[in-house]
C-alpha positions as CSV (number, residue, x, y, z in Angstrom):
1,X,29.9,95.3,-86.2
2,X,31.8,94.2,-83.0
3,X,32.7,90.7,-84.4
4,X,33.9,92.3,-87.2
5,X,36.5,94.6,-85.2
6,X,37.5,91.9,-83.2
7,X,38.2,89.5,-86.5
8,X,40.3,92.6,-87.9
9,X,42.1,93.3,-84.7
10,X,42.4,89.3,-84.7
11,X,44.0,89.1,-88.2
12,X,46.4,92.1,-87.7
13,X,47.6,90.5,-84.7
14,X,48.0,86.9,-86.5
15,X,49.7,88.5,-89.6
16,X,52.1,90.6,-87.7
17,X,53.4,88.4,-85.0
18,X,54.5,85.7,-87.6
19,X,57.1,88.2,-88.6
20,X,58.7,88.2,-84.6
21,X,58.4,84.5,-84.0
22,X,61.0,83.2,-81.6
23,X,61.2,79.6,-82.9
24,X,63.5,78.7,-86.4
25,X,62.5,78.2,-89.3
26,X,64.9,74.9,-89.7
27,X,64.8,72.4,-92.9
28,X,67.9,70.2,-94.3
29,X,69.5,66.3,-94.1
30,X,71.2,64.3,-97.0
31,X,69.7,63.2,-100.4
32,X,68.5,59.6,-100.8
33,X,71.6,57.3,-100.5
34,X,73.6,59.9,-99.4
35,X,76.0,59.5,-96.4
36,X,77.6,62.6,-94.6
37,X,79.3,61.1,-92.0
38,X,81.2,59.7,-94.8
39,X,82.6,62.8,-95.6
40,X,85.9,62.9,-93.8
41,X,87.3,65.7,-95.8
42,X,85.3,69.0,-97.3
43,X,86.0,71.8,-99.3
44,X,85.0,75.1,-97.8
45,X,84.1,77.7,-100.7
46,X,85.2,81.0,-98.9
47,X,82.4,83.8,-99.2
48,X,80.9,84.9,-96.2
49,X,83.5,85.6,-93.6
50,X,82.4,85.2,-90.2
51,X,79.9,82.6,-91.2
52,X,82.5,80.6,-93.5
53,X,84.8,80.5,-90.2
54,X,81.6,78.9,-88.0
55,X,81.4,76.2,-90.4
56,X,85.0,75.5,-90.6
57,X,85.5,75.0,-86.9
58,X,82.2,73.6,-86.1
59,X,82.9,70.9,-88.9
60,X,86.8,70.5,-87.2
61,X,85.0,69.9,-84.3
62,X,83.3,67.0,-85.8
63,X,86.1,65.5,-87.2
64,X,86.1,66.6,-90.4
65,X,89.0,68.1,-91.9
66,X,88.4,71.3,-93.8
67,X,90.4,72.8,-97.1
68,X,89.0,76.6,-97.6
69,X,89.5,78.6,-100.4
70,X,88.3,79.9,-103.9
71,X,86.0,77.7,-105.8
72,X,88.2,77.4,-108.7
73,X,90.9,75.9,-106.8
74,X,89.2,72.7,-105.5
75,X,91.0,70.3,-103.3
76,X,91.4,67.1,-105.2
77,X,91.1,65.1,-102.0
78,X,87.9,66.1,-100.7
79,X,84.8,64.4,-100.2
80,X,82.2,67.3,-101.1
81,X,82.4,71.0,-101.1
82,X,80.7,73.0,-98.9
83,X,78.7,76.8,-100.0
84,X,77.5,78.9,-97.2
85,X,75.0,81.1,-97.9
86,X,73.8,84.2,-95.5
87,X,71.7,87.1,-95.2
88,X,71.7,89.6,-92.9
89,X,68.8,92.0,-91.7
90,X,69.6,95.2,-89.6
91,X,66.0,95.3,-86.8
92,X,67.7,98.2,-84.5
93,X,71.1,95.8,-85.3
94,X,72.6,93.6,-88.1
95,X,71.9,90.0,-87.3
96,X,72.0,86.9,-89.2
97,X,68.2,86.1,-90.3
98,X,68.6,83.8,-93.1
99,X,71.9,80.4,-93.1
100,X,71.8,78.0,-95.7
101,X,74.9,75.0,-96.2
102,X,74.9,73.0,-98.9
103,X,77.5,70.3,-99.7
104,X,77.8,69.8,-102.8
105,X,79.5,66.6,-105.3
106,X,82.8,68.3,-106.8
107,X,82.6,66.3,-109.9
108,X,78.6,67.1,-110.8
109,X,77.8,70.0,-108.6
110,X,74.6,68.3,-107.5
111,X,73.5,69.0,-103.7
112,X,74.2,65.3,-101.6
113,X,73.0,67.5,-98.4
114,X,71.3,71.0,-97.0
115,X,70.5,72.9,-94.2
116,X,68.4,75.9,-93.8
117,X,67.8,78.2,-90.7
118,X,65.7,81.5,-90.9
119,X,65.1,83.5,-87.7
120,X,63.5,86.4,-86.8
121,X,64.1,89.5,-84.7
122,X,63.0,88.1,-81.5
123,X,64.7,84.7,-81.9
124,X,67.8,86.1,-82.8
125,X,71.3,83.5,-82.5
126,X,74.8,83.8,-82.6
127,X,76.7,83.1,-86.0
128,X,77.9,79.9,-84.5
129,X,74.6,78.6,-82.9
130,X,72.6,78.8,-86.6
131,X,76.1,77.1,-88.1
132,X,75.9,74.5,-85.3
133,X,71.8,74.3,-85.8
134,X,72.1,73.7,-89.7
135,X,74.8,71.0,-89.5
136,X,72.8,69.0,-87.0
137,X,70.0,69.1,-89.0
138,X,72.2,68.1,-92.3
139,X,73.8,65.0,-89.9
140,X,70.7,64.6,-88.4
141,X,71.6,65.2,-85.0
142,X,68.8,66.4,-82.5
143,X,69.2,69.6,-81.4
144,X,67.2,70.7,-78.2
145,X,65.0,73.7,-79.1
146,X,65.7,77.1,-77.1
């Protein structure tokens, strides 16, 4: 009976604490073939404010020249456009728990590149540290872990 309380106590703990992990969630790169530090010019579709803004200045600060604006009014001289996807989760605050960028081909609207980050209450981040963690990963760029 003992070993049975300790393997439920054991489980609980195990199925709870993934929930509160510190450490990312992080996927992403290019597709086969795909090149992004080609992309010398990207589209920006605006969407999700404060997030939209990280990615515009983090990809400015890579040398990328950014166009933002509606979707229907693409920029003819751009390489890609970019989506930026986010979802917030309120834990005692709002943070950002979920970032996905995708660029995307303007002529076929298939994904050339993606980036994911998903974090949980106790590994919490800045805005601009999950845009700056999801580009790396989609340029393939080490980034240290915290």
């Amino acid at each position: 009976m003992k070993s049975l309380s300790v393997l439920v106590v054991a489980t609980a703990v195990a199925i709870f604490s993934i929930g509160c992990s510190p450490q990312p969630i992080l996927t992403g790169g290019a597709q086969p073939g795909v090149n992004v530090a080609n992309f010398k010019t990207i589209y920006v579709v605006t969407e999700n404010g404060d997030a939209t803004k990280a990615v515009v200045k983090d990809l400015n600060r890579r040398g990328v020249k950014t166009t933002v604006g509606d979707e229907p009014k693409l920029a003819p001289d751009a390489d890609c456009m970019a989506f930026v996807d986010t979802v917030w989760v309120w834990d005692m605050s709002p943070y950002l728990h979920d970032l996905r960028i995708q660029f995307v081909n303007l002529k076929t609207r298939m994904p050339m590149a993606e980036g994911h980050s998903q974090r949980y209450t106790f590994g919490r981040a800045s805005t601009e540290e999950m845009v700056k963690e999801v580009l790396d990963k989609i340029y393939g760029v080490s980034t240290p872990a915290k």
